[in-house]
N, C-alpha and C positions, 0 to 999 in steps of 0.2 A: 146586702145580698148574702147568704148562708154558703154559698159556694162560687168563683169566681171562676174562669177558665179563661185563657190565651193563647188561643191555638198556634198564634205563632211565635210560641214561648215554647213549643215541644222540643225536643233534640233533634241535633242533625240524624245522630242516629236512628231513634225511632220514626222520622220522615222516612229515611232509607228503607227502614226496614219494610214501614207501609207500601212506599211505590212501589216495592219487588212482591207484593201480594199479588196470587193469581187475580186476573180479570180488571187490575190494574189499567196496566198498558192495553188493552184490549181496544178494538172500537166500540165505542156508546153509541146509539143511534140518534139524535136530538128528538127531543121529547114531539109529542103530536100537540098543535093547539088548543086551547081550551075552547069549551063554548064559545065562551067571551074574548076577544083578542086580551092577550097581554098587552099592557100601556109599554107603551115607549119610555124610557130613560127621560128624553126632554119629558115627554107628559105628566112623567111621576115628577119633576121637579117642580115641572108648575102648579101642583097640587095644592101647595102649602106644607107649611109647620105641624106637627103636631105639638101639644098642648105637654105641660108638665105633667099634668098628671096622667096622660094617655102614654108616654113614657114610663112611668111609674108602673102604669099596670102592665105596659110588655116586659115591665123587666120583673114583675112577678110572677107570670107566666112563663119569664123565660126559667127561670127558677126548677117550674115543675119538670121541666125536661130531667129525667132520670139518668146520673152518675153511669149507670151502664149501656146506656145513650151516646154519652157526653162518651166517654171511654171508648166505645167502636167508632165511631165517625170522628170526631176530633182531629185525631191522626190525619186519617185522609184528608180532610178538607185543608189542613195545616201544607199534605206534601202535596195535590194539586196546585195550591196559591202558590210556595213553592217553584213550583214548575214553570207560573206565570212570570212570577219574578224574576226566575235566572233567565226567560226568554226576552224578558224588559232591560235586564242590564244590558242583554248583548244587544238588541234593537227594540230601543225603547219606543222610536219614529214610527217601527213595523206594529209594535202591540197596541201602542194609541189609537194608530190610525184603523185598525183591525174592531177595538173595542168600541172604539165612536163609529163606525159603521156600521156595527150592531145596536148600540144603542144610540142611535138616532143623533149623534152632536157633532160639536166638531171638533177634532185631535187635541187641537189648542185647548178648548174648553177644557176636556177631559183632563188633558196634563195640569192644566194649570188648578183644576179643585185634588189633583193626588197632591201636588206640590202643597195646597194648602190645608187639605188635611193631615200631613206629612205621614200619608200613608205607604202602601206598599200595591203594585199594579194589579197581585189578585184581590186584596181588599176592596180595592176601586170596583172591582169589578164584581163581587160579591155582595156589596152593599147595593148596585143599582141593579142587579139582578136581582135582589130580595126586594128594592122597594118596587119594581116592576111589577112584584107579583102581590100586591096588597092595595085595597080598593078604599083604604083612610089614608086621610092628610097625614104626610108623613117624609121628609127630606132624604134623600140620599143619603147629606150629611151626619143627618140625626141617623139613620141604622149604622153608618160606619161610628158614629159617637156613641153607638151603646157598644158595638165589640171592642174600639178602644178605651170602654171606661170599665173595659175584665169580663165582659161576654164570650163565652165560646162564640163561633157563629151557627152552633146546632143549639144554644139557648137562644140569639137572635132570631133565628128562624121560628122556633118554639114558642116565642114570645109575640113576633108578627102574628102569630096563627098557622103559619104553615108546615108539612108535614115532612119530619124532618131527611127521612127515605129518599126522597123526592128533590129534596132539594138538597141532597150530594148529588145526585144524580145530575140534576142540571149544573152543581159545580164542575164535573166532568165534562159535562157537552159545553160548558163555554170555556173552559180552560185550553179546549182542541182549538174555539176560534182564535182563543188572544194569541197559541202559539203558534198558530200557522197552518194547523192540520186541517183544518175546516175552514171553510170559506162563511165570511158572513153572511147574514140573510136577512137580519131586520127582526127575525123570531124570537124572541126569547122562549125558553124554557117554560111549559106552563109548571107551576109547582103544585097547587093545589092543597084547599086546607087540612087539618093535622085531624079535625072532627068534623065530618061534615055536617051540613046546618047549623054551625058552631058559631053566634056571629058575636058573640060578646066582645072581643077586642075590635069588630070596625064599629060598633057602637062610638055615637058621640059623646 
C-alpha cells in the first residue's frame, strides 16, 4: 500500500481538538432508508467470505481515497470510536447490548467477536456498519481485518465503494446509539455508493 493510515493511532490531542469542532456535539438526525433495506449485521455475516483477490482490490481502491480526504474525516471518525470506547469501559454490558440490538444479534455474540478480534467497541461497530452497507460477499471480520492491517476507515469505506461523506455521517448517528443518546431501531444507516452506477467492486 503507498500510504497506510490508523485512525486510532491519532493523538489524544488532536481527538480533542476534533470533538470540540462546531456541529460536533450537535444532534445528527439518523439517516432516511435506502430504496433497498439495509441488511442486517446477522445477514451480512451469513453472506460469506470474500475471495483474496476481492480484498486486494478494495484495498486498491481504498488507496485512491485522497490524503486531503483522509486528512478532514480521519480525525473524526478516530474521536467518535473514541467516544464509543470510553462509553464501553464504563458500561460495556450497556454498549453490547445497545449495538446487538441494532444489529440484529445477541450481546454475547457481539462481545465475544470484539474479544476475538481484539478490537476496540467503535471498530466493532464500524466494521458491521460498513459491511451492512455492501451487497458482495464480505465478513464483518474481513472489513475490521483491512483497518487493522493500516486502513484508515475513510480508505475502508472508499474501498468498499461507499461514499466517504456519508458514512461519517452514519458514524455519527451510531455512535449516539452505542452511547446511549439514541435509542436502537433495527435501521442502520443507509450509506450509499461513492459513484453512482459504479459496480466494479460488487463484481464477482
Amino acid at each position: 500500500m503507498s500510504m497506510k493510515w490508523t485512525a486510532r493511532g491519532m493523538t489524544a490531542t488532536l481527538t480533542v481538538v476534533f470533538m470540540t469542532q462546531p456541529g460536533f456535539a450537535a444532534a445528527h438526525a439518523r439517516h432516511p432508508r435506502a430504496a433497498k433495506p439495509v441488511a442486517t449485521a446477522r445477514a451480512a455475516a451469513d453472506a460469506g467470505a470474500a475471495s483474496r483477490a476481492k480484498l486486494e482490490r478494495i484495498e486498491k481502491r481504498g488507496e485512491e481515497v485522497s490524503a486531503a480526504v483522509r486528512l478532514k474525516f480521519e480525525p473524526r471518525v478516530a474521536a467518535l470510536a473514541e467516544q464509543v470506547d470510553l462509553e464501553g469501559d464504563a458500561n460495556a454490558a450497556g454498549v453490547a447490548e445497545r449495538l446487538a440490538n441494532e444489529f440484529g444479534m445477541r450481546p454475547a455474540a457481539l462481545a465475544s467477536e470484539r474479544e476475538a478480534w481484539a478490537g476496540s467497541w467503535g471498530d466493532v461497530m464500524i466494521a458491521h456498519m460498513l459491511r451492512a452497507n455492501v451487497r458482495f460477499a464480505i465478513t464483518p471480520a474481513q472489513v475490521f481485518g483491512l483497518h487493522k492491517g493500516g486502513m484508515g476507515w475513510t480508505m475502508v469505506a472508499g474501498g468498499l465503494g461507499l461514499a466517504v461523506g456519508p458514512f461519517v455521517r452514519a458514524v455519527e448517528s451510531e455512535s449516539r446509539v452505542a452511547i446511549g443518546e439514541v435509542q436502537p431501531d433495527g435501521k442502520l444507516p443507509a450509506i450509499g455508493p461513492a459513484v453512482p452506477g459504479n459496480t466494479s467492486i460488487n463484481a464477482d
